[in-house]
N, C-alpha and C positions, 0 to 999 in steps of 0.2 A: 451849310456852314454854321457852327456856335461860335459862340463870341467866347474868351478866355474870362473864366472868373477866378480868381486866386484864391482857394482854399484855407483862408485862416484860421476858421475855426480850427481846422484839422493841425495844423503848422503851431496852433499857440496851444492846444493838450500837448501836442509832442514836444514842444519845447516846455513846458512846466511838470507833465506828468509821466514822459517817458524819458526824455533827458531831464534833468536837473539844472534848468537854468537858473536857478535862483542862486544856487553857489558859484556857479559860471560868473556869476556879475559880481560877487563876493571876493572874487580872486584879483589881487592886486594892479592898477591899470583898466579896471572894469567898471570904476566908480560910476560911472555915467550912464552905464548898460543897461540899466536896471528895469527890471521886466515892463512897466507901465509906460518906460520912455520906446523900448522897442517893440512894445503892441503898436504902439502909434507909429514909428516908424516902417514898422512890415506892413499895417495897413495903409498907409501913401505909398509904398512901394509898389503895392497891391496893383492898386491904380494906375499907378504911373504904366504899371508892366501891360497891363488892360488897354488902357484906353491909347497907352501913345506907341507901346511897340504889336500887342496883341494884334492890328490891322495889318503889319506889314507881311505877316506869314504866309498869306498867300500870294499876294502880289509879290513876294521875295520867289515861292514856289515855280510863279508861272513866268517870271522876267529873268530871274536868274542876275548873278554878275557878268559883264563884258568888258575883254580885254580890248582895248583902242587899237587904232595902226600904229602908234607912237610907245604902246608898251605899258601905258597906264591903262588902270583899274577903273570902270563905275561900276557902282554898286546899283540895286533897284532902285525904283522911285519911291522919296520917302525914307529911306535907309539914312543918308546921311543928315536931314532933319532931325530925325529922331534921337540920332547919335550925339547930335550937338545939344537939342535938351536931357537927354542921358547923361552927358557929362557936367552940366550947367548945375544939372538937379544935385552933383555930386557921388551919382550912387556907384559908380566904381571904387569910390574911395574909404567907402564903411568901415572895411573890414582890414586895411592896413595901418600901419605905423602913423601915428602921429607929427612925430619927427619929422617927415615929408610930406605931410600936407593929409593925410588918410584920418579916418574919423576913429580910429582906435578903438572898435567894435568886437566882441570875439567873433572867432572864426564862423562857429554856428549859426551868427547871424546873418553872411558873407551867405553861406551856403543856402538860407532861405532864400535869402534874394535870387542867390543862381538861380535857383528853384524858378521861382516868378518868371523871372527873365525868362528865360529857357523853354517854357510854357509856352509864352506871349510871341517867341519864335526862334528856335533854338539855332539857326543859321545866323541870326542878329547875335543872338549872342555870344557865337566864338570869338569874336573881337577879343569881349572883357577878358573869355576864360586864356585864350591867348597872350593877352596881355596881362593876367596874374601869375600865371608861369613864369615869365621872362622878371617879372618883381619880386617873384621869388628866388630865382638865381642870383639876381645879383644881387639881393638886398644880405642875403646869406655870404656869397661867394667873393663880388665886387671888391673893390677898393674904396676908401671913400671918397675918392675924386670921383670914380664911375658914379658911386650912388647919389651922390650932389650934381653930376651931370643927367642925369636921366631919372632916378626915383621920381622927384617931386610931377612931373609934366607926364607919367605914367600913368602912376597913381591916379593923379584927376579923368586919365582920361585922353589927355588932349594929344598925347604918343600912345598908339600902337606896342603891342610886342607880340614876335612870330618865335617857332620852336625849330628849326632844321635840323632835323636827323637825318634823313632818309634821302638815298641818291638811288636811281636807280638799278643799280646792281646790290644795295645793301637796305633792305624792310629792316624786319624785326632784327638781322646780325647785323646792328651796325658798326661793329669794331671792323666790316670789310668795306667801310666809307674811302672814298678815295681823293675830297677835297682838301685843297693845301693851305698851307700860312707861312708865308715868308721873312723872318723878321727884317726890320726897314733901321736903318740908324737912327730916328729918332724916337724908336721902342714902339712903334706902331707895327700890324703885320697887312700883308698883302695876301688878300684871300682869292683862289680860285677855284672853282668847281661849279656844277648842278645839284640843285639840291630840291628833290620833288615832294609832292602832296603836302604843302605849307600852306598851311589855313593862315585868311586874310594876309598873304605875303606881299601884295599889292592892292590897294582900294584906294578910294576918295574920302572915307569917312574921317581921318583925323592927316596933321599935318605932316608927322613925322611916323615911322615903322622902327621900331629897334629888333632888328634883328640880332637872335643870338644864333651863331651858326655851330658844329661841331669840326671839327679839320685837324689836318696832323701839320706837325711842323718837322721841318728838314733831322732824317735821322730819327724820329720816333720809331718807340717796338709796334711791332703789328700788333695788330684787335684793340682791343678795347683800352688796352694800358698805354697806347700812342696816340689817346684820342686828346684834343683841347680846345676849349670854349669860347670863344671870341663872341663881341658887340661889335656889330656891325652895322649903323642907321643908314636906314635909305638918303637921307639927308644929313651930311657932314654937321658935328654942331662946335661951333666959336667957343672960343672959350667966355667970351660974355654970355653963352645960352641962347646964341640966336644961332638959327641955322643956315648952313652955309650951301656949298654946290651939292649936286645931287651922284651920291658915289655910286661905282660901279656895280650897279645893282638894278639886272632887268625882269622880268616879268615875257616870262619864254611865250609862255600858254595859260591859258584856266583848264584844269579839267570838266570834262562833260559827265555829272556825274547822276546816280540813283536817287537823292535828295540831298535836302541842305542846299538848294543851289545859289540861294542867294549867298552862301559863303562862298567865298573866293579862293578856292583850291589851287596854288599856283606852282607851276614848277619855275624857278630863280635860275637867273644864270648868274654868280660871280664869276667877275675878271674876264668878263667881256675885250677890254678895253689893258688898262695898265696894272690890274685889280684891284677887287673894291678894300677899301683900309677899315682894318679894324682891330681892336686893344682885346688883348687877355682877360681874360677872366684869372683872378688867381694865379696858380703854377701851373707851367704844360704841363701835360700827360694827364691832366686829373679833370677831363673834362667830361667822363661817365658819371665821376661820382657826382661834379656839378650839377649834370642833366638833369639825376634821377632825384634833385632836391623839386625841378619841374614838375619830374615826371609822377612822383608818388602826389602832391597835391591836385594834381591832373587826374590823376585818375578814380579818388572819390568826386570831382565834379563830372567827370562823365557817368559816372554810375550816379551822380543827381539830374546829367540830362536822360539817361533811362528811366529814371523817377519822372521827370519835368513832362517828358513826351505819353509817358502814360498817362497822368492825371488828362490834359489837352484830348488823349483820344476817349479818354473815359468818361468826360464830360460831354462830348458829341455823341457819344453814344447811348448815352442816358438820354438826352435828350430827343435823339430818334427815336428809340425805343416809345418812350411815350408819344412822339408822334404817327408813326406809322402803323398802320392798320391793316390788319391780315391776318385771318383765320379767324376762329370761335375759337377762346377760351375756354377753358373746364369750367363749367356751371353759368357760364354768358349765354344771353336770351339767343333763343333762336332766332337764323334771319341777322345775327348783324355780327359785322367784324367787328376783335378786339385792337386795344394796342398789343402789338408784340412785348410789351412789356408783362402781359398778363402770363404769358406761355411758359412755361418753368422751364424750358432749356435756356428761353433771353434768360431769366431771371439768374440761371445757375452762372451765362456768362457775366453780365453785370457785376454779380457780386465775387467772381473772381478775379475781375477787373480792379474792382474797392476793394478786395484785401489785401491784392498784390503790391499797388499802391499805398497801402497804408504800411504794409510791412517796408515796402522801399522806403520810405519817408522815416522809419521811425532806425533801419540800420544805419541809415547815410547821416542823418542827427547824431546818433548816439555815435558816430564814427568824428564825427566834428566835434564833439563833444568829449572825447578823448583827446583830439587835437590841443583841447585849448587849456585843457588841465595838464596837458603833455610840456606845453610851452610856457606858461604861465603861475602854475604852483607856486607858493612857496617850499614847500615840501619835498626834497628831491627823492624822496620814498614815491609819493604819491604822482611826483611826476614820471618816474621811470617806470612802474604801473602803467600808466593811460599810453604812454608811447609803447611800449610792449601792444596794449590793447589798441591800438590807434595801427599798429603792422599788422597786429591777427585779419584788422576789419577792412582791411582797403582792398586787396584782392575780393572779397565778399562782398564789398561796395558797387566794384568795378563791375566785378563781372558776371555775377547775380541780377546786380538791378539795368544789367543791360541787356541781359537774356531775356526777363521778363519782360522787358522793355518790348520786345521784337513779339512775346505772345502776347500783351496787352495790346498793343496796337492791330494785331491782328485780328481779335476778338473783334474790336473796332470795325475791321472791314465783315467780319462773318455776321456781327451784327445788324450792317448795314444792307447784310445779302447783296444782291445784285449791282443793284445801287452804291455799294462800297468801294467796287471793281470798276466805277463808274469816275473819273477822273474833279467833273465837278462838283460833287459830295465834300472833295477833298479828307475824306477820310483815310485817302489812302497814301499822303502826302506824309501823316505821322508814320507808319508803317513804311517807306522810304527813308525818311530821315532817323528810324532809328536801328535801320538795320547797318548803320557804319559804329553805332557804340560800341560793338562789340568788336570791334577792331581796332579801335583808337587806342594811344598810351598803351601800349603793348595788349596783344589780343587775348582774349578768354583764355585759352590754353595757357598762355604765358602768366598769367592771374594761377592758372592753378598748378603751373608749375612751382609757382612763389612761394603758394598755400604748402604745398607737397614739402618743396626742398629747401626753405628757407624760415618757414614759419612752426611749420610743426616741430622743428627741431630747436625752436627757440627757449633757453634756458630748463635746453635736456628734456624739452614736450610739457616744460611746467607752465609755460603761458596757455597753450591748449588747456592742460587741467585743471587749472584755473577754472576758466570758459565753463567748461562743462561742469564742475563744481558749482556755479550759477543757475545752471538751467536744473540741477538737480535738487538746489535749494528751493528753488522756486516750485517747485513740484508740492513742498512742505504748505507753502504758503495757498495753491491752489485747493490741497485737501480741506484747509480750514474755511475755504471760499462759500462751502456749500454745492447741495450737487448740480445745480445749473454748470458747473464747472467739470463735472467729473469725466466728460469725454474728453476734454480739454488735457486736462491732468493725462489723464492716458495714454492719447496720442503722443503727449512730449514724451512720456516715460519711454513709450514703445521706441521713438524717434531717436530721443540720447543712448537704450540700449544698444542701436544698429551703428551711431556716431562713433559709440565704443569702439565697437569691435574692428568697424573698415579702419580705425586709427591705429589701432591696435596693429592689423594686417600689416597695413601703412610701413608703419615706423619698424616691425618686424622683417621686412623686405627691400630698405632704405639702401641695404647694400648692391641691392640689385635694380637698378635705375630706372630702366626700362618697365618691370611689371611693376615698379610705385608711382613712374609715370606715364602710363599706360590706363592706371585709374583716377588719376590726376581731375579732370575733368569731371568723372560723376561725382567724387570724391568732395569738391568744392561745392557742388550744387546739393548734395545730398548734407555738407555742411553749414553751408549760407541755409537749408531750409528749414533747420534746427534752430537754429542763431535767430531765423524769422521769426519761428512760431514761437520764440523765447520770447521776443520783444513783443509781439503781441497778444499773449498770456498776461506778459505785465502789465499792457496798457488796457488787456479789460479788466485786470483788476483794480485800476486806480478808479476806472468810469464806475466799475461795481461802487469803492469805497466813498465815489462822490454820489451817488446814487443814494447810498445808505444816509447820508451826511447831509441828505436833501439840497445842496447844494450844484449849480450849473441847469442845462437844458434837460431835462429828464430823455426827449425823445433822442436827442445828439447822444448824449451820453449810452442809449441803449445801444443804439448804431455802432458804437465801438465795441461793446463787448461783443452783439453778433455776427461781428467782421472780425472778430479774432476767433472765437467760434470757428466761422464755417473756415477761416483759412488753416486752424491747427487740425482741426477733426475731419476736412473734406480733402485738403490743399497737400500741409505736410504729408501728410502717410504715406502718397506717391512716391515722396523722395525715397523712403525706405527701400524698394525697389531695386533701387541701382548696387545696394550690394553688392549683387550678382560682379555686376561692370566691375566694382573696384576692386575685388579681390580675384578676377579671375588671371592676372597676369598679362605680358606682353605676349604668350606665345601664337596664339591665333592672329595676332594682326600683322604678324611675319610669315605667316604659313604661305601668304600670297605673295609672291613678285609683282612686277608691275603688268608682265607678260599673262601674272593668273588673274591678277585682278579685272585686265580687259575680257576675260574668257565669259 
């Protein structure tokens, strides 16, 4: 087992030299941000995520949460301590509103910490990311009765919030949801249904749950345009803020699941009983659009937990690496084992591990980092920009850095050889827990469905070319780098020629749905791995220009450019590849029935 260290060196260049925080703090409401107050604030963050939640990850691993005979929730041992100094310490509140009690942080900052958190034990922290979805619907959507009823005791912490979509006949199509809402005469509604795989939908750790649920009311159209958004707390609350009886809201089961078990996966049952009462969100029928105010900020942080779970396994694995011993190295005395650290296939994993990592870290910034100029600008030029740029990057957030996710952690276990397979290692606990990212907040494919059919066609494919007018500039800037740089240069060149053209393909066969989403898939990966090797082209060059400027750690600083290196010149070129995939069409993957496909 390694202990979690939080990586800040890495966290504070990406925040100064690949994102631009320095104008982040400049932007109005930012006054306090400012880069030397949030060095010191990520580094107690650092800590705090280390020393008070980093221990419970595996005791969360191997205890799991259990549901009572009475319908409640405990969590592992340790879990609800921590939570209570988690909330005491304030740190769910960074990154929200003022106004209700939040430290009015930019979002970028919000997303380092996920980061840590996440790290130190990403089953601990569904809670938060749970609970900032549900802050986001209604801080956007609410009334201001709702958000003076429930924002401020969110915010801190001290409430809960759960997401329910998903019933069991309706996953990803949930416009075929079947739970109801009744309106009541004193404007309140009566909810019933099951609503399954609801992270933290019952636990011990805080006092209250706000559930938001999704549910049609009497007379709505089918699918998605009859869907509507209700608050729903586990505990009734007074109108003085104190809470009242506990509404009809049970806790069926926990699911048994592949990781993360210390979260609490539950299926709900509303309207057990008379059913459970809960108030509108907004206007019926518009409780998709409400969701997906959740659902899109949800899914750059789960593409920060495929970041989070990587660094965690790639820390463990470094660290074995240098310890374990086996074979002779090339040019080691005879008569004695090396570290496998020495053997250039570890060495080759290792450092595919750090670059992946480091590419993940520096798209999912720079995606927060469009968020906050999106929301924040003065400039609504400049803001409508980064939200354009802030839609291109969340599908590539999502579901890139939670692919990787699933190879990084595996490297993890290959590294560990035998002993990886080996349950107390616990190496193999990251590689469980992150093989669910890729299905959370809508799954990969529906990421590249977005990419395909929503994003590419944004402002007639001029946000794409945008994008790619970046990595082309940037090619400019590489030649002049010198030629430590010139395979670098290359590879992108060769990498954005192939981005071209499957776009090209793409958008030239849009009317045919099936062979544009048929390539959908390679398509995003082969475009997240461009988008990658951009940001880390950029970020050796800034290490080169600190380098030059003899300024910072000389050894850190070379570390970055070689890890941009081997990821654009060893890593990208791969993607090139899937051409093939994207422009071959749908017809082969109908050629089979279900009858040929068993043959």
């Amino acid at each position: 087992m390694t202990d979690y260290v939080a990586p800040l060196r890495d966290i504070q260049f990406v925040l100064e030299h690949s994102s631009d925080f320095a104008a982040i703090a400049a932007l109005p409401g930012f006054e306090h941000a400012d880069p030397s107050t949030v060095a010191d604030l990520l580094a107690e963050a650092g800590r705090f995520m280390a020393e008070t939640v980093g221990p419970l990850n595996v005791v969360g691993d191997h205890v799991g949460s259990v549901r009572n005979a009475d319908g409640s929730v405990t969590t592992p041992p340790g879990f609800k301590e921590a939570y209570a100094q988690y909330v005491a310490a304030g740190w769910g509140a960074v990154p929200f509103d003022e106004g209700f009690g939040g430290g009015g942080f930019p979002w970028i900052v919000g997303i380092a910490l996920q980061e840590m958190l996440n790290s130190a034990s990403m089953a601990f922290a569904m809670a938060p990311l749970l609970t900032q979805g549900a802050i986001d619907a209604i801080e956007h959507h609410g009334s201001e009765a709702q958000k003076l009823q429930f924002l401020p005791r969110m915010i801190t912490g001290e409430w809960t919030g759960s997401m329910n979509l998903t019933e069991p006949q309706a996953g990803s199509d949930v416009g075929a949801l079947r739970t109801k809402a009744v309106p009541q005469a004193d404007g309140t509604y009566r909810i019933s249904g099951t609503k399954i795989f609801i992270t933290f939908g019952d636990h011990d750790m805080a006092e209250n749950i706000v559930h938001l649920v999704l549910a049609r009311t009497p007379g709505a159209p089918p699918g998605t345009k009859g869907i509507s958004l209700f608050i729903v707390p586990k505990f009734l609350v007074n109108d003085d803020g104190s809470l009242g009886g506990h509404n009809d809201v049970t806790c069926v089961s926990i699911e048994h699941k592949m990781g993360i078990k210390a979260s609490p996966t539950c299926v709900l049952a509303f309207g057990e009983g008379d059913g459970a009462i809960g108030s509108l969100v907004g206007e019926e029928n518009r409780g998709m659009a409400y969701m997906f105010t959740m659902m899109n900020q949800a899914r750059l942080s789960v593409g920060i937990e495929g970041l989070a779970l990587g660094e965690r396994a790639y820390q463990q694995a470094l660290v074995y690496a240098q310890q374990r011993l086996q074979g002779r190295a090339v040019g080691a005395p005879a008569g004695e084992s090396s570290p496998i650290i020495d053997h250039a296939d570890v060495r080759r994993m290792l450092l595919t591990m750090k670059a992946l990592n480091e590419a993940m870290r520096r798209l999912c910034y720079w995606n927060a980092e469009a968020l906050d100029v999106a929301r924040h600008h003065p400039d609504a030029d400049a803001r409508e920009q980064a939200d354009e740029l802030a839609a291109l990057l969340t599908p590539l957030s999502k579901a890139w850095c939670t692919d990787m996710a699933v190879e990084v952690t595996s490297l993890n276990v290959q590294i560990h050889g035998g002993m990886g397979f080996i349950e107390e290692t616990g190496a193999s606990q990251h590689y469980r827990d992150a093989r669910i990212t890729p299905i959370y907040e809508g799954t990969n494919g529906i990421q590249a469905m977005d990419l395909v059919g929503r994003k590419l066609p944004m402002r007639g494919g001029g946000v794409v070319q945008d994008h790619l007018k970046r990595v082309a500039a940037l090619y400019v800037e590489l030649s002049a780098a010198g030629s430590e740089f010139d395979g670098t240069r290359r590879a992108l060149a060769d990498s954005l020629g192939v981005v071209q053209e499957a776009t090209k393909w793409i958008t030239e066969h849009s009317a045919a749905p099936n062979d544009a989403l048929a390539g959908a898939t390679p398509y995003l990966r082969l475009f997240a791995n461009l988008t990658a090797g951009y940001l880390m082209a950029r970020s050796a060059l800034a290490a080169k220009k600190l380098l030059d400027d003899g300024g910072g750690d000389a050894e850190f600083l070379r570390s970055k450019i070689v890890t941009a290196r081997f990821f654009c010149e060893q890593l990208m070129p791969a993607g090139n590849g899937l051409l093939g995939a994207i422009t071959a069409g749908a017809g082969v993957l109908f050629e089979l029935d279900a009858a040929g496909l068993a043959r």
